[in-house]
C-alpha positions as CSV (number, residue, x, y, z in Angstrom):
1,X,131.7,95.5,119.7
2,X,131.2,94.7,116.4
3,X,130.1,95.9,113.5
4,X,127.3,93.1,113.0
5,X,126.8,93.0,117.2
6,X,126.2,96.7,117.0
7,X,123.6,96.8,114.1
8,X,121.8,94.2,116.1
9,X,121.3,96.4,119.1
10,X,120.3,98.8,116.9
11,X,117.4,96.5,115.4
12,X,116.7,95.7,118.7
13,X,116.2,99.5,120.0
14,X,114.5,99.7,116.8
15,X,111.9,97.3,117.1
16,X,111.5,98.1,120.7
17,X,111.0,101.7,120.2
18,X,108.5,101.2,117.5
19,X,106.2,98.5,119.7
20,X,106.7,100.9,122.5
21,X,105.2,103.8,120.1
22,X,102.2,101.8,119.0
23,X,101.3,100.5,122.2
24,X,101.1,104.3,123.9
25,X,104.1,104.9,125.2
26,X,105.4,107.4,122.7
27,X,108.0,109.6,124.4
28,X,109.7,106.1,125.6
29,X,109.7,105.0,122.7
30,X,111.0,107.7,120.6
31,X,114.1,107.7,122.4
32,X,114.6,104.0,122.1
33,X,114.6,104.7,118.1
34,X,117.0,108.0,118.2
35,X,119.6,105.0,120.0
36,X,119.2,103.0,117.1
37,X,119.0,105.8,114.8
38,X,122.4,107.2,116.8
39,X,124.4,103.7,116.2
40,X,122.8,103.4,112.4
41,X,124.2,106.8,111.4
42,X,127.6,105.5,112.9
43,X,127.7,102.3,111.2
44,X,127.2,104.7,108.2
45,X,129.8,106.9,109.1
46,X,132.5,104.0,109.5
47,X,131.2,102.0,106.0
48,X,129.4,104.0,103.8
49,X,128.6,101.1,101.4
50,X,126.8,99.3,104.5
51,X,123.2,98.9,104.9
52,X,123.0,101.3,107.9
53,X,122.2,104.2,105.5
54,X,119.1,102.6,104.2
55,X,118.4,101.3,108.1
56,X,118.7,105.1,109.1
57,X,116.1,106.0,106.6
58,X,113.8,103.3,107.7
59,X,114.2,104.6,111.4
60,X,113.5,108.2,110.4
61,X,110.3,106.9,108.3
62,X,109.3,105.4,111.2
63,X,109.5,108.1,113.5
64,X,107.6,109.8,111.3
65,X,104.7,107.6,111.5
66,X,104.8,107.5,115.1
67,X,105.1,111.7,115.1
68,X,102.1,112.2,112.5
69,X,100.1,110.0,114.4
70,X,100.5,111.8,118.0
71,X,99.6,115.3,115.6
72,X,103.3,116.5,116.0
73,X,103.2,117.1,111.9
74,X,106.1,119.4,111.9
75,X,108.5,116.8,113.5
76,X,107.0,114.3,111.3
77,X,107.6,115.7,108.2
78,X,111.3,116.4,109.3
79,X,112.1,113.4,109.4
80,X,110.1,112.5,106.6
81,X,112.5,115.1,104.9
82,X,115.8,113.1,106.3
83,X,114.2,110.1,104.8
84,X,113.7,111.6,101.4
85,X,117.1,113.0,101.3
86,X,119.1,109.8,102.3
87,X,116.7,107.5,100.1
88,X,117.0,110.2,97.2
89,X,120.9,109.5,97.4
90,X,120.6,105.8,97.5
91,X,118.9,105.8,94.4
92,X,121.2,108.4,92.8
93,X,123.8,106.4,94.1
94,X,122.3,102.7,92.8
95,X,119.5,103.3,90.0
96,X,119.1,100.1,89.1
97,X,118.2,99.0,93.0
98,X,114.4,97.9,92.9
99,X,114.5,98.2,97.1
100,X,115.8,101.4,96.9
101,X,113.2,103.1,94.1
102,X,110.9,101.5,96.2
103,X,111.8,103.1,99.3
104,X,111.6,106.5,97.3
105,X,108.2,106.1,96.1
106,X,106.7,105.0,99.8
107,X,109.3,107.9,101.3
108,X,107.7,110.6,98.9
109,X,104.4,109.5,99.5
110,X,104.4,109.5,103.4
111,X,105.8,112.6,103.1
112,X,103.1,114.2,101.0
113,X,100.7,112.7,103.1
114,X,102.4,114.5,105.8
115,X,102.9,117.7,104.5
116,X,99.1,117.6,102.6
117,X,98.1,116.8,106.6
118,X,100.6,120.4,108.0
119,X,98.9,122.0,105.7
120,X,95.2,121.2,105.8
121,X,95.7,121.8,109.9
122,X,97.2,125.2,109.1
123,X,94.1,126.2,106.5
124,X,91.7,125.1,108.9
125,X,93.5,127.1,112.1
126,X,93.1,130.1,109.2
127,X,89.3,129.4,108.1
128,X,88.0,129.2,112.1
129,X,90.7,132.7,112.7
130,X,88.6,134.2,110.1
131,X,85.4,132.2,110.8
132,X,85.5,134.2,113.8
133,X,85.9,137.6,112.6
134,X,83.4,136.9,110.6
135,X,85.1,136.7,107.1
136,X,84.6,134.7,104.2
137,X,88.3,132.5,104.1
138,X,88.4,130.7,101.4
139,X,85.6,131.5,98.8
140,X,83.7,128.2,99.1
141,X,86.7,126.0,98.4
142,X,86.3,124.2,102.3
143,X,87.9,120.7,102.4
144,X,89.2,121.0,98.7
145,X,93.0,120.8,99.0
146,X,95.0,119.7,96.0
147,X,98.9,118.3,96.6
148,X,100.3,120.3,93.8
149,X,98.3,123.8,96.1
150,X,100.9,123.1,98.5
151,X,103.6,125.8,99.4
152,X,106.2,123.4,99.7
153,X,109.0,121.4,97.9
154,X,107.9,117.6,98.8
155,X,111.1,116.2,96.4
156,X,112.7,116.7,93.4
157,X,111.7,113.3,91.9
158,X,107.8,114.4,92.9
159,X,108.1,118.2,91.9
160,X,109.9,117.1,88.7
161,X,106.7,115.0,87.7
162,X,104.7,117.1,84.6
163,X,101.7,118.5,85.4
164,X,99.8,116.6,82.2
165,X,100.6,113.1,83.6
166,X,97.1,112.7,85.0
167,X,95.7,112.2,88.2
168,X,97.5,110.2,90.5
169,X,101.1,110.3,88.5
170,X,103.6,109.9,91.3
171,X,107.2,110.0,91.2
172,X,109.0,108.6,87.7
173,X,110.9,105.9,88.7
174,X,114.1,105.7,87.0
């Protein structure tokens, strides 16, 4: 098959996957994007210049949609991570590529979405833990989570951002 033939059935398990997500069937269609994720990450593998590395990134972004919504926020912001890291090195790779930057700045924000989401879940697992044993948790602070309080790296390009950029500074686009 070739190269072109294969990245079509990979759109097509792509699409299908992600129509099969968002109409309920998750687990079904999950697997339908890991087959186009699987033959992505080949066409990668065999022509590194190809689009397939961006497509893989897409795929993983989309997964991680799919995951965050069905409340699997670990797995989501895995492959949020995979995204990050690919899209980080496309953009190392070709600074001057407007699609790519882009892809960065959506990447890191669905990921700190994501990871903002883990972490809220996991605060508010602690607070009703100690809610229950009848302790103060978090001195008054409920429901007042900050994206730089988080315990966790998002990215470089977000982490790098100062902290006297203001409210709402994202990541600098180079």
């Amino acid at each position: 098959m070739t190269p072109i033939a294969r990245r079509d059935a990979a759109l097509g398990y792509d699409r299908m996957g992600e129509t099969m997500a968002n109409t309920g069937a998750i687990s079904e269609g999950l697997k339908k994007l890991e087959m186009a994720r699987s033959i992505y990450q080949e066409l990668a593998a065999s022509s590194p210049q190809s689009p397939a590395r961006r497509d893989v990134a897409s795929v993983d972004m989309v997964m991680g949609d799919i995951l965050k919504t069905a409340h699997k926020n670990d797995d989501a912001v895995d492959n949020f991570r995979q995204a990050l890291k690919i899209t980080e090195t496309l953009v190392a790779e070709d600074p001057k590529n407007t699609e790519y930057k882009r892809d960065l700045h959506n990447n890191t924000r669905a990921s700190g979405r994501c990871a903002l989401r883990c972490w809220q879940a996991a605060r508010s697992a602690e607070r009703n833990r100690a809610s229950a044993a009848g302790a103060a948790s978090d001195g008054g602070r409920a429901g007042r989570v900050r994206l730089r309080d988080l315990p966790i790296q998002l990215a470089p390009a977000y982490d790098a951002v100062p902290r006297s950029a203001g409210a709402g500074a994202g990541p600098p686009l180079r």
